[in-house]
MIVEX-985008 format. One record per residue: residue in three letters; x, y, z of N, C-alpha, C in turn. Coordinates in Angstrom, 2 decimals. Layout:
REC  rovex     n.c1     n.c2     n.c3    ca.c1    ca.c2    ca.c3     c.c1     c.c2     c.c3
REC    ALA        X        Y        Z        X        Y        Z        X        Y        Z
...
This chain:
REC  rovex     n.c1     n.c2     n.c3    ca.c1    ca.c2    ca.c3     c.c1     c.c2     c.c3
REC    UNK    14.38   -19.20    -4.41    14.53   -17.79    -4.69    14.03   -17.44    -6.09
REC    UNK    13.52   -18.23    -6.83    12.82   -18.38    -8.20    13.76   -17.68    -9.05
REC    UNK    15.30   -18.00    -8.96    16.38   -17.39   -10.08    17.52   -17.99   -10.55
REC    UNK    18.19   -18.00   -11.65    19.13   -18.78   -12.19    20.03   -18.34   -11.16
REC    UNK    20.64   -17.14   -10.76    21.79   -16.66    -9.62    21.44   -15.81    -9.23
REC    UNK    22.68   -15.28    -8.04    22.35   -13.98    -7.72    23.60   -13.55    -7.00
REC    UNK    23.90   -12.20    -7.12    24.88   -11.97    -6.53    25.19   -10.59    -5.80
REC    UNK    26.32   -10.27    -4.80    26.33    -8.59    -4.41    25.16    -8.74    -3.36
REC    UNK    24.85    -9.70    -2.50    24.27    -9.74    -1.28    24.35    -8.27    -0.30
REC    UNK    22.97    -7.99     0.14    23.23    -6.71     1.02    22.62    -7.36     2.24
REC    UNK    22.82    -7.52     3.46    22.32    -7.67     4.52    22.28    -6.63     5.75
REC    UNK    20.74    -6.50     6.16    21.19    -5.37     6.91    19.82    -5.88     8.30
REC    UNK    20.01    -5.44     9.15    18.70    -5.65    10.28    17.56    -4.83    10.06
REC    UNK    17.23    -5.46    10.70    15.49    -4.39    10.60    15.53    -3.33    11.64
REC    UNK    14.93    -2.35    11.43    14.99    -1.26    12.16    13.93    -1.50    13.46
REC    UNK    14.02    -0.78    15.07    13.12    -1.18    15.53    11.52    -0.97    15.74
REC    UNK    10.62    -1.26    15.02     9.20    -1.21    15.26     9.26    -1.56    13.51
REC    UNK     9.76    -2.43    13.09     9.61    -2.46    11.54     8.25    -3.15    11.29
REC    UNK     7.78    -3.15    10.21     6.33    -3.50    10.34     6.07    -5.11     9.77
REC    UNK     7.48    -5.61     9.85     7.75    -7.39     9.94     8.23    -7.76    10.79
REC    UNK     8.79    -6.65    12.14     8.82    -7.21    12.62    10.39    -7.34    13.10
REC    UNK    11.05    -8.15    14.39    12.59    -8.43    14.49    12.83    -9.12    13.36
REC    UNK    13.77    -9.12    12.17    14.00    -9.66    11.18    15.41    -9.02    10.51
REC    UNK    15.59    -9.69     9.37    16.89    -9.29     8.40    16.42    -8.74     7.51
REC    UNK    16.94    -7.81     6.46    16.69    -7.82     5.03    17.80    -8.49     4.30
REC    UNK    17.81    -8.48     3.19    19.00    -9.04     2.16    18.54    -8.30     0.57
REC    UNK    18.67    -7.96     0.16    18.81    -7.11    -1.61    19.66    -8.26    -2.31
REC    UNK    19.54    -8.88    -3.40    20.44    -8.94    -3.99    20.67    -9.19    -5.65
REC    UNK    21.28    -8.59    -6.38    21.20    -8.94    -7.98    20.88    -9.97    -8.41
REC    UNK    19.76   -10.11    -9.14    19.79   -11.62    -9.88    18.28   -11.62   -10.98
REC    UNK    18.80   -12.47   -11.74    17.34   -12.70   -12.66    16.38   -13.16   -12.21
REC    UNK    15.37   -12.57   -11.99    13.79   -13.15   -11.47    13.26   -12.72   -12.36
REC    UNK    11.84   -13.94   -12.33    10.58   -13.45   -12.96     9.87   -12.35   -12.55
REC    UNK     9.44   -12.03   -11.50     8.70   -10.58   -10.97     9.33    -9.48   -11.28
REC    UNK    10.36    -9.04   -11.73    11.31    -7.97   -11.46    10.37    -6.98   -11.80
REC    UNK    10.11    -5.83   -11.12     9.94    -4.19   -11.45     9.94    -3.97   -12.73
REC    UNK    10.63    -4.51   -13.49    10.68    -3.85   -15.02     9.61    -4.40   -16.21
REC    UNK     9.24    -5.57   -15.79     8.32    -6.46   -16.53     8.61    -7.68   -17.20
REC    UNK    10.11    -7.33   -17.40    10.81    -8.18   -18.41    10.65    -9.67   -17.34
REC    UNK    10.33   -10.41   -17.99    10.89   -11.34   -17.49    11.94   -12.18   -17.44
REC    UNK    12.17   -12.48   -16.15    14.02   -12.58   -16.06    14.88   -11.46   -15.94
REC    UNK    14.48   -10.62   -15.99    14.97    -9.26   -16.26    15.99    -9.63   -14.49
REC    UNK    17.73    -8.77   -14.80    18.01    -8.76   -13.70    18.14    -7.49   -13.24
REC    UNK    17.63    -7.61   -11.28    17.17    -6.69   -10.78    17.67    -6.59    -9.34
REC    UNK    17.54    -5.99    -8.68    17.78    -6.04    -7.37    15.90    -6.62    -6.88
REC    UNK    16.62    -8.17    -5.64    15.11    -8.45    -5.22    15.34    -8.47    -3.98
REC    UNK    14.36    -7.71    -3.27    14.48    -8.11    -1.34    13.94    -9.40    -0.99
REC    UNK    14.48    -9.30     0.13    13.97   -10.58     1.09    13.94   -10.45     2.15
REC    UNK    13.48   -11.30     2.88    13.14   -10.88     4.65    13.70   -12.58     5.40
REC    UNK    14.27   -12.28     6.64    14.19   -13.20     7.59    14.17   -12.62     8.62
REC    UNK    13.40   -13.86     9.92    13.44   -13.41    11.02    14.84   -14.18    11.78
REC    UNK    15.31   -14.62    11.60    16.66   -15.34    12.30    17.80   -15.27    11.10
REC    UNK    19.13   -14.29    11.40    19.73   -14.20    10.46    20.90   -15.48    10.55
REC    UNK    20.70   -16.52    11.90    21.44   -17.60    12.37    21.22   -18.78    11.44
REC    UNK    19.71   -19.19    11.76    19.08   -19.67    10.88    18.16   -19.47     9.33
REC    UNK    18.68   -18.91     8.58    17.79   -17.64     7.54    17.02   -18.70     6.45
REC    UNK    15.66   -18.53     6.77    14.92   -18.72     5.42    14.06   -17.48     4.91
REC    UNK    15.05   -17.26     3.86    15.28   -15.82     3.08    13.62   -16.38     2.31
REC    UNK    12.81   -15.22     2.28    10.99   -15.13     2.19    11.57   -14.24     0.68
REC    UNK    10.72   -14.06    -0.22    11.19   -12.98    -1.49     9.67   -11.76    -0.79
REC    UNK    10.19   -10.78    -0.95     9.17    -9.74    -0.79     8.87    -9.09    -1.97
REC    UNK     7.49    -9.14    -1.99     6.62    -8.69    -3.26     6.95    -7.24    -3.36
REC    UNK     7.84    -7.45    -4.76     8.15    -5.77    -5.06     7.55    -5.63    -6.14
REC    UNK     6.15    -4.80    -6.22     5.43    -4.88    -7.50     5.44    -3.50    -8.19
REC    UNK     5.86    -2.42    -7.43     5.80    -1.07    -7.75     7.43    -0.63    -7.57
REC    UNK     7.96    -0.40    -8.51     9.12     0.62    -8.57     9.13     1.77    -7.69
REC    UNK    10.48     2.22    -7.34    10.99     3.34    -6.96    10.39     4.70    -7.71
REC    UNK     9.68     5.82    -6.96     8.98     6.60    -7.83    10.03     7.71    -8.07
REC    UNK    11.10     7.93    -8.60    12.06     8.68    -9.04    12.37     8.73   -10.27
REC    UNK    13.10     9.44   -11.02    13.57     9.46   -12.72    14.04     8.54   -12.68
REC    UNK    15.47     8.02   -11.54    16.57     6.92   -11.58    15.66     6.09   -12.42
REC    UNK    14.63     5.49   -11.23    14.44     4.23   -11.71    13.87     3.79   -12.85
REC    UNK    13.65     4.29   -13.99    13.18     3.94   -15.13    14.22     2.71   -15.97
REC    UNK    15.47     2.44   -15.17    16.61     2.00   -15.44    16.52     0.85   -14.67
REC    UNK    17.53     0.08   -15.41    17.48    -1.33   -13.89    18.01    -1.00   -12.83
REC    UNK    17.22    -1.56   -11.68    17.58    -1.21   -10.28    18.57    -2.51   -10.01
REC    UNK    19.64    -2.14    -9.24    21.03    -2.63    -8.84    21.74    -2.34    -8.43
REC    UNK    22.49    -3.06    -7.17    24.14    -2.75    -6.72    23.27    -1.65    -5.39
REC    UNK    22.54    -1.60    -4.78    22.16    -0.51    -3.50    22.95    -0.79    -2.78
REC    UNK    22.67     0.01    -1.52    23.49     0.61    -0.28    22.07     1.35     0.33
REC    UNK    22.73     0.90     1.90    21.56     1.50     2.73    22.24     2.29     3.66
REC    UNK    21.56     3.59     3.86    22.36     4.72     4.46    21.54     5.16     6.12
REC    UNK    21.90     5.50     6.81    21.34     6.03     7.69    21.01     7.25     7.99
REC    UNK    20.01     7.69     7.97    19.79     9.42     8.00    18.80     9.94     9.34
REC    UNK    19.33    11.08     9.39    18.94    12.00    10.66    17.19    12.01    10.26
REC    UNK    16.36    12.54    11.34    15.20    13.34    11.02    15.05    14.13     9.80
REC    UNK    16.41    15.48    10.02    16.71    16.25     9.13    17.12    16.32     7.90
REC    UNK    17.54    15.29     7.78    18.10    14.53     6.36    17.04    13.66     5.55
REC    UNK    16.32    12.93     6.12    15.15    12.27     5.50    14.01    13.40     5.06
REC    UNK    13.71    14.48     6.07    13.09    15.51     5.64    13.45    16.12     3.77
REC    UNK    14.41    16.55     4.27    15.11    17.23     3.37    15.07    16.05     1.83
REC    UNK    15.97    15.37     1.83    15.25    14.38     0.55    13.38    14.20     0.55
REC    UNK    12.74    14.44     1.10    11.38    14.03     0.76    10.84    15.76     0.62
REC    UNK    11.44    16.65     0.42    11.43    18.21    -0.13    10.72    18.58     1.22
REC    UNK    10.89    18.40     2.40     9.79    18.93     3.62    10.65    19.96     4.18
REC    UNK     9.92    21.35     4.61    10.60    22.52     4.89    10.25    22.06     6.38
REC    UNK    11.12    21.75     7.31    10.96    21.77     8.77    10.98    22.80     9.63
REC    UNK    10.73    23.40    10.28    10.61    24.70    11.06    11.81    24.17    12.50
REC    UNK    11.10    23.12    12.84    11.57    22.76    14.54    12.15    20.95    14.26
REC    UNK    12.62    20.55    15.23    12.71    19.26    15.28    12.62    19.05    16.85
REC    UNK    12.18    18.13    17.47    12.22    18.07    18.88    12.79    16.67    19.30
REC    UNK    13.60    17.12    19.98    14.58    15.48    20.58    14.20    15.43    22.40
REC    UNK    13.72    14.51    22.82    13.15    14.29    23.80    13.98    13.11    24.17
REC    UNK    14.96    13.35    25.17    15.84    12.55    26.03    15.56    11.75    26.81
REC    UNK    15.63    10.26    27.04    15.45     9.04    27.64    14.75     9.63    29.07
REC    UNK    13.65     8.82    30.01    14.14     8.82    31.30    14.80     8.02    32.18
REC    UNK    15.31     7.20    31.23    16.71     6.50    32.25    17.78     6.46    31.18
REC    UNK    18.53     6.25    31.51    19.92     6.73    31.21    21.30     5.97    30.95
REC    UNK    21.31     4.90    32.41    21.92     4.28    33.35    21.33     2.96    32.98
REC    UNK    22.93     1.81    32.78    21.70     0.27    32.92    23.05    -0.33    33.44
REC    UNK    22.07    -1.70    34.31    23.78    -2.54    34.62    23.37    -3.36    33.25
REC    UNK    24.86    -3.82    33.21    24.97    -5.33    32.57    24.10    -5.91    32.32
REC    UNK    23.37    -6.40    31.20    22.53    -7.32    30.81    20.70    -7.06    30.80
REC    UNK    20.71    -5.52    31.58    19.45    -5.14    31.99    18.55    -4.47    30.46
REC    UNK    17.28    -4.99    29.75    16.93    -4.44    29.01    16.89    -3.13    28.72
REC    UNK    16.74    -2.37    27.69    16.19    -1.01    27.84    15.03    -0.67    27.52
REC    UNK    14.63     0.47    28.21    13.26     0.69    27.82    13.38     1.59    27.30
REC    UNK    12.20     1.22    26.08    12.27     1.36    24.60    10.82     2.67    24.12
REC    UNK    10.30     2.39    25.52     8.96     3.48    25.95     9.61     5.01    26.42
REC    UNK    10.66     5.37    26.57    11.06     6.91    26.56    11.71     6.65    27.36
């Protein structure tokens, strides 16, 4: 993990169609060399990725560009991952929405154990 420690682990799944893929994330505090800030050693919040959270070999993901907000001019640390509507992600990224359109499954109904389809 290229760090003296780390601590305040976040684990969360990957969302589906993520662009790594079925996998984990993990965030967690600690001194690395790469950190966002330049410093080296500097401690930071660093991601990571796995695809088996059973078996996890936690990958470090290249975070070379900061958060583009005022916050982050500060050390980044201690996150939380939230879940938000259409309408809510809009709205933080300043987008005036007019409509939103929710387009309902065509199946509905599953027995026991039967996949879902993930195509509408």
């Amino acid at each position: 993990m290229n760090t003296t420690y780390a601590e305040g682990p976040l684990v969360f799944k990957a969302n589906l169609h993520d662009s790594r893929g079925k996998g984990y994330y993990m965030y967690a505090d600690q001194k690395w060399a790469g950190s966002p800030s330049g410093e080296f050693m500097e401690e930071q919040y660093q991601p990571y990725w796995t695809a088996d959270v059973g078996k996890p070999n936690w990958q470090p993901i290249n975070w070379t560009l900061k958060p583009d907000y005022d916050q982050s001019l500060g050390v980044i640390r201690h996150g939380h991952v939230w879940s938000l509507t259409t309408a809510e992600h809009a709205a933080l990224r300043g987008a005036n929405l007019r409509s939103i359109q929710i387009i309902p499954p065509k199946k509905r109904v599953y027995r026991i154990g039967e996949s879902l389809d993930l195509k509408g």
